[in-house]
N, C-alpha and C positions, 0 to 999 in steps of 0.2 A: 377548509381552514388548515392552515401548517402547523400540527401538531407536536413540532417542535417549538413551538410557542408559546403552550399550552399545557407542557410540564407532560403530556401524554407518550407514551415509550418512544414512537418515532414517525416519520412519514412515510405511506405509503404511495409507491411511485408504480404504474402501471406501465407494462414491458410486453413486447410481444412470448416473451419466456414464463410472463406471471407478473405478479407482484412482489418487488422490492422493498425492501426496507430503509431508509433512511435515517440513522441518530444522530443527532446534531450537539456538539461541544463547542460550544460560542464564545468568543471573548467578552467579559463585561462589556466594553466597552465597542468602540468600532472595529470590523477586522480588516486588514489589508490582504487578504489573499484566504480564497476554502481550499484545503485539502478533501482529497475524498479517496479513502483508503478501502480498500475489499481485503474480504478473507482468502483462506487457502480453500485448498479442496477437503482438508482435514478439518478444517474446524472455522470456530464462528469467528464474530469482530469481537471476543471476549481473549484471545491471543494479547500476549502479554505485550509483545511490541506496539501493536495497536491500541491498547487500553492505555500505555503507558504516552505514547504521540497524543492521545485524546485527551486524558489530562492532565498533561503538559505544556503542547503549544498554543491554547486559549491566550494565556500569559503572556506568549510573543505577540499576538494579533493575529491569529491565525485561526479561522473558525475550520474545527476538524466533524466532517462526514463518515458515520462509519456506514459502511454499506453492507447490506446480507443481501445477498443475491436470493433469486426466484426461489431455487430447488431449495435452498435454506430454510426461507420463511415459509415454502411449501411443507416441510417436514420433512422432506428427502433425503438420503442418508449417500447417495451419491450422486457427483457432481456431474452434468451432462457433459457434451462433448462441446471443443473452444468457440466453434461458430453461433451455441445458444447460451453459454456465458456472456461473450462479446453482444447478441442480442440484448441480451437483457442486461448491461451496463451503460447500453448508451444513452438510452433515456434517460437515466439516473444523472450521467454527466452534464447529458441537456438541463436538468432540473438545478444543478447545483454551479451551475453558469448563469441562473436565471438570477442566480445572488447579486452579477453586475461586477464580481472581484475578480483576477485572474484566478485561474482554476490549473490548482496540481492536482496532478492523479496516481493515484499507486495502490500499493495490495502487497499482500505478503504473498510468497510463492507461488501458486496458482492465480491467485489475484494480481500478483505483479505481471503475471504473463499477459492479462487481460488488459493493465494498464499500457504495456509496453505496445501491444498490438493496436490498440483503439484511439491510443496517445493522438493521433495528426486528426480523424474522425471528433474527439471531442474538443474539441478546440482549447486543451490544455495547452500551460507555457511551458510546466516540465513534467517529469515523473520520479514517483519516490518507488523503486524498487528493494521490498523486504523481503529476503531470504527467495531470492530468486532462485527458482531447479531449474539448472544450467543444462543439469542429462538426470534420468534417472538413479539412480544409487546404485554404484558398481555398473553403468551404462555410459561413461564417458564420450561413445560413439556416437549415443542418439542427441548430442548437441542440438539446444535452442539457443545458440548464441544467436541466431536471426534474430531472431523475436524482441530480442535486450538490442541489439545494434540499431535495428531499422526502427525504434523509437520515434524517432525523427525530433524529437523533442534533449533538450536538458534533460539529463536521468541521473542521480546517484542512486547505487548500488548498496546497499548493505547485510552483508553478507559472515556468517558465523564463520571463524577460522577451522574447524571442525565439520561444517556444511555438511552431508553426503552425498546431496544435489550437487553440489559443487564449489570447491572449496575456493579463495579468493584467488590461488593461484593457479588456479585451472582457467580461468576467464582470460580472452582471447585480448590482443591488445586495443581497448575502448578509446572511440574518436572522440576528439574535441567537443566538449562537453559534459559526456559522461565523466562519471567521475567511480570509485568504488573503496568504500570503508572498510577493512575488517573489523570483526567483532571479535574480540581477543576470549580464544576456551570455548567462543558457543557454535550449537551446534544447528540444527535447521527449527528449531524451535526456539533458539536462543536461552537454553539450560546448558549448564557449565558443570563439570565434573567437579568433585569434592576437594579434586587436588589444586585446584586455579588459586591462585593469589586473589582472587576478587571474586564474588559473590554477585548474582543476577541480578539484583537490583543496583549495585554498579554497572554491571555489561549496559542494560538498560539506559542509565542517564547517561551513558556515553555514547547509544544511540541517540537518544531523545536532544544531547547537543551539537552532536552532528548533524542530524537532522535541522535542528532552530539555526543553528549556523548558514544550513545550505538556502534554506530558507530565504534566509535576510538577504540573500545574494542574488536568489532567484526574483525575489519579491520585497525588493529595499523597504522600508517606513516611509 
C-alpha cells in the first residue's frame, strides 16, 4: 500500500543502498508533472528550500517527492560515496515515474549532484538544481562543472550569490537549456546576513517563483 495515501509519514522504496524514503506533497487536485527533490549531504528534506518547493508548488499542479536517501533513513551520520547515492536514487526515480507524469529531478547540493548525474538514467524531462557545489569552499580547482553540463537534460540552477561552493559568477558558460538564478544575500543554505534589504522568507518565494515559473515552461497545463 502507498503510504502516501494513507496520511502515514512516507513510502518506503527498496534500493540496492537500503531503503529510501519517499514524502509525497500532492496537489488537490490532478497534477501535471512530479518533482522529486533529494537532500544534501549536510542535512535532511527538512532544508528550507525544499520544505518551501513542497508547500508550494502542489498549488501549481505539481506533486512534490521529497526524498531521504538510504544512509539517511539508515541513521547514518555520513553520506557514502557518488556511485552508492546514484544506487540508491534510481529506484526511487523508477518509482516516481511509475506516477505516469513527466518527472523532474533535483536536490539541493549533494543531491543536485546526484540529479545531475542520473538525469539521462532516470528518464526525467529536466533537472532542478539547488545550491549546486560547483568546487569545494576555497577549492575553485576541484571543479564539478561536469557533473551540472553533462545533465543532458533541461537544468536550472539556483544558486545563493554568497554560495562558498560556488558563487553564480564562478559557473562556467551553461548550454542551451540550462539556465542559472541567483539568489540575491544567500548563501549555500540560503540564510542572508542581517544587513540584506530582504529577509529569507523573501529569498525563498523568489525561489519558489522561479521555480513555478520554470516549471510551467518545462511542464506547460
Amino acid at each position: 500500500m502507498d503510504a502516501s495515501r494513507t496520511g502515514a509519514p512516507g513510502v518506503l522504496v527498496a534500493t540496492p543502498a537500503g531503503e529510501a524514503r519517499i514524502s509525497w506533497h500532492r496537489p488537490a487536485g490532478a497534477a501535471r508533472a512530479v518533482l522529486g527533490l533529494g537532500h544534501g549531504a549536510g542535512g535532511g528534506i527538512e532544508a528550507a528550500d525544499l520544505a518551501a518547493l513542497a508547500a508550494a508548488l502542489p498549488e501549481h499542479g505539481v506533486a512534490v517527492a521529497l526524498v531521504e536517501q538510504p544512509w539517511r533513513v539508515a541513521g547514518r551520520k555520513v553520506a557514502p560515496a557518488p556511485g552508492t547515492l546514484d544506487a540508491g536514487w534510481l529506484p526511487v526515480a523508477e518509482r516516481l515515474a511509475a506516477e505516469g507524469l513527466p518527472l523532474v529531478v533535483g536536490g539541493r547540493s549533494a543531491g543536485a549532484r546526484v540529479a545531475c548525474r542520473t538525469a539521462a538514467a532516470s528518464g526525467a524531462v529536466a533537472v532542478l538544481a539547488l545550491a549546486f557545489p560547483l568546487h569545494p569552499p576555497g577549492r575553485p580547482e576541484r571543479s564539478r562543472a561536469e557533473e551540472l553540463l553533462g545533465s543532458g537534460r533541461p537544468t536550472l540552477v539556483v544558486q545563493g550569490e554568497r554560495d562558498p561552493f560556488g558563487r553564480p559568477a564562478e559557473f562556467p558558460e551553461l548550454p542551451a537549456g540550462h539556465q542559472l538564478f541567483p539568489v540575491p544575500y544567500g548563501d549555500h543554505g540560503l540564510a542572508l546576513p542581517k544587513t540584506a534589504p530582504l529577509g529569507r522568507p523573501e529569498a525563498l518565494a523568489l525561489v519558489v517563483e522561479a521555480v513555478a515559473d520554470w516549471l510551467a515552461r518545462i511542464v506547460p497545463r
